[in-house]
Backbone bond lengths (Angstrom), bond angles and torsions (degrees), N, CA, C in turn:
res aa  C-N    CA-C-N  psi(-1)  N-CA   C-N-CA  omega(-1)  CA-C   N-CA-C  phi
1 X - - - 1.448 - - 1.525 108.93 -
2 X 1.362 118.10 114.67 1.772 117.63 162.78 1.392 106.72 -82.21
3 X 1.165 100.09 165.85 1.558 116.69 164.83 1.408 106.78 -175.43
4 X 1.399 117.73 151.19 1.195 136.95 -174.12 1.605 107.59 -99.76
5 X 1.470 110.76 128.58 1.278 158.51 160.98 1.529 120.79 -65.30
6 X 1.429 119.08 102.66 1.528 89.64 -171.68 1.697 100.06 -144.51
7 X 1.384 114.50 109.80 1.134 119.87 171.94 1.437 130.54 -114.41
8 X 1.392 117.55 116.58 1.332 137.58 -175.53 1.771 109.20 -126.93
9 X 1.855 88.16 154.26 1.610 104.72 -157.88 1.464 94.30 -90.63
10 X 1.180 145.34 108.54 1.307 134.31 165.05 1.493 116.74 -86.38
11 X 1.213 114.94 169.88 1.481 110.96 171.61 1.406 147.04 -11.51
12 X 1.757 123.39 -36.79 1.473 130.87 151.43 1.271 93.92 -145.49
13 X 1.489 152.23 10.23 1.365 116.88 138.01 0.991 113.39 -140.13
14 X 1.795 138.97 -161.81 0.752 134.80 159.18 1.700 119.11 -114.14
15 X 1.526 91.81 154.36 1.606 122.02 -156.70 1.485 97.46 -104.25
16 X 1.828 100.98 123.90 1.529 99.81 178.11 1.503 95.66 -127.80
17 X 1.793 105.80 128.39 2.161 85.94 174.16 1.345 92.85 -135.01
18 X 1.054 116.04 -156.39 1.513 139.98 -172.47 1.800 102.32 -159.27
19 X 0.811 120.93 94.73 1.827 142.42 -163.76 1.752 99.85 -78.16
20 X 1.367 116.71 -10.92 1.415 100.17 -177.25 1.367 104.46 -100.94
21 X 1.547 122.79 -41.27 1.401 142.86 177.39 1.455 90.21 -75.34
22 X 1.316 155.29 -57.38 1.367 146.55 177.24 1.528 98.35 103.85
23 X 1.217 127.02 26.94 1.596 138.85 160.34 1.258 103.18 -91.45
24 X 1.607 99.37 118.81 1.889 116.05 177.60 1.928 79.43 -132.15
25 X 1.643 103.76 165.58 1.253 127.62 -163.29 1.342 92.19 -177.52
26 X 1.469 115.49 176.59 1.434 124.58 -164.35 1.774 98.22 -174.89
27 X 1.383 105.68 161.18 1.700 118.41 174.79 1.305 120.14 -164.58
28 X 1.386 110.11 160.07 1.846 82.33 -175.76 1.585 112.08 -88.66
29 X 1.446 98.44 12.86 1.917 81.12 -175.74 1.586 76.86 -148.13
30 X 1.965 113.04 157.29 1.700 112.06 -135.33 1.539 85.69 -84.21
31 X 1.584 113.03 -22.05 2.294 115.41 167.39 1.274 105.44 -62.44
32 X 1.009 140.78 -6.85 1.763 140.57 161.08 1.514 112.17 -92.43
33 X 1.050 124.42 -36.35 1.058 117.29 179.61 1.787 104.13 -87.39
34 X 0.927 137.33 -40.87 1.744 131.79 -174.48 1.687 82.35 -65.50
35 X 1.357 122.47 -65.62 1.333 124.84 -170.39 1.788 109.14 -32.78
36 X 1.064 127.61 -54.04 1.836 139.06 -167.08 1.479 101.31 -86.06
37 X 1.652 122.45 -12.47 1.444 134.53 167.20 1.576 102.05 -52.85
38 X 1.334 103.46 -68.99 1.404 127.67 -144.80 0.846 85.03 -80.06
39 X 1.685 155.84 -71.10 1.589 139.99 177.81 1.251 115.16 -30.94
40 X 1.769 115.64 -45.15 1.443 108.62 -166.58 1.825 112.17 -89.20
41 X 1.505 106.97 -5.30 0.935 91.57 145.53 1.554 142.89 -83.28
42 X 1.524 105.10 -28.91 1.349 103.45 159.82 1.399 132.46 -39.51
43 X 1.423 98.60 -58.13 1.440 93.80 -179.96 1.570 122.11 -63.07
44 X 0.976 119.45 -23.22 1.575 131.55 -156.05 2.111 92.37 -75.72
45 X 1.326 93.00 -50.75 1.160 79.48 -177.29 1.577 115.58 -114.07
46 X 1.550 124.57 43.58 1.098 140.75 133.86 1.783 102.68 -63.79
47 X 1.770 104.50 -57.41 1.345 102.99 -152.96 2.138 98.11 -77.68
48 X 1.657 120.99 -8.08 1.351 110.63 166.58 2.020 110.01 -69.85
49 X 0.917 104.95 -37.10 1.367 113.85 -172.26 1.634 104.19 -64.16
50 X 1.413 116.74 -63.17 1.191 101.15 177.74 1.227 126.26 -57.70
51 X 1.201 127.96 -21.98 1.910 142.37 175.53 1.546 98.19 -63.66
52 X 1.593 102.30 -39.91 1.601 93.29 -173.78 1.323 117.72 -50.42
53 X 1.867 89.23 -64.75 1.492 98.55 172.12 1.389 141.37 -51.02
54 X 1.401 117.24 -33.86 1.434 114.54 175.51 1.776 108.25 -73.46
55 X 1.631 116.99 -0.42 1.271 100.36 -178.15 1.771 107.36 -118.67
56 X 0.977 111.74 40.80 1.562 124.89 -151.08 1.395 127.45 18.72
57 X 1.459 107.79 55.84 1.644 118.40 -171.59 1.932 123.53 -122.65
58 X 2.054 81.37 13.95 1.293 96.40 172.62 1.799 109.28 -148.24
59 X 1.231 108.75 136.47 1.812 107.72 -173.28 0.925 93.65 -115.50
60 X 2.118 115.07 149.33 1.563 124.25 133.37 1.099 119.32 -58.28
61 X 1.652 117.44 146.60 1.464 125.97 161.75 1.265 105.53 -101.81
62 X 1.459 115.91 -2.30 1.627 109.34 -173.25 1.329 127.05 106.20
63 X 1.271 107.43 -12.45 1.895 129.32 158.08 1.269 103.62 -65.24
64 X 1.655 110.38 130.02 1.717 125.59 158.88 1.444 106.84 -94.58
65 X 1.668 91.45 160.91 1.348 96.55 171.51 1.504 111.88 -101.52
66 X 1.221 128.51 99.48 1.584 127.50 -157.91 1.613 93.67 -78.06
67 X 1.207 147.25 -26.93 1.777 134.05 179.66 1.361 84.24 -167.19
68 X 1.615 92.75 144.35 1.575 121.14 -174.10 1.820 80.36 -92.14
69 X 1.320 144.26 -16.29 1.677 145.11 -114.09 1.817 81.84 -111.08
70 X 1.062 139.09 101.61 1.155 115.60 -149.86 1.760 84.58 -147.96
71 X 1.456 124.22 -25.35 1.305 139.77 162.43 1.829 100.40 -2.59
């Protein structure tokens, strides 16, 4: 899966989103903002996965996730 990354300095901070997932974030310096990206993407699609699952629109095959720590 690609997706585009797009960070620009606006007026007092800068704006980081991802336009397909519809995750925007911001920081005041452009390593705060990629930095609050990458969490909010985490979460975003922690919180698609679990939606999957509670609506049966996602299966185990039996793979763990041994560390989220992946930095």
């Amino acid at each position: 899966m690609k997706i585009t990354v797009e960070i620009k300095k606006g007026e007092k901070f800068w704006v980081a989103r991802i336009p397909e997932l519809g995750v925007t974030t911001q920081g005041e310096t452009e390593t705060q903002a990629k930095a609050n990206l990458k969490e909010a993407l985490e979460l975003h699609l922690e919180a698609m996965a679990d939606y999957a699952i509670e609506h049966g629109q996602l299966q185990f095959t039996g793979h763990k996730i041994i560390s989220k720590d992946y930095a």
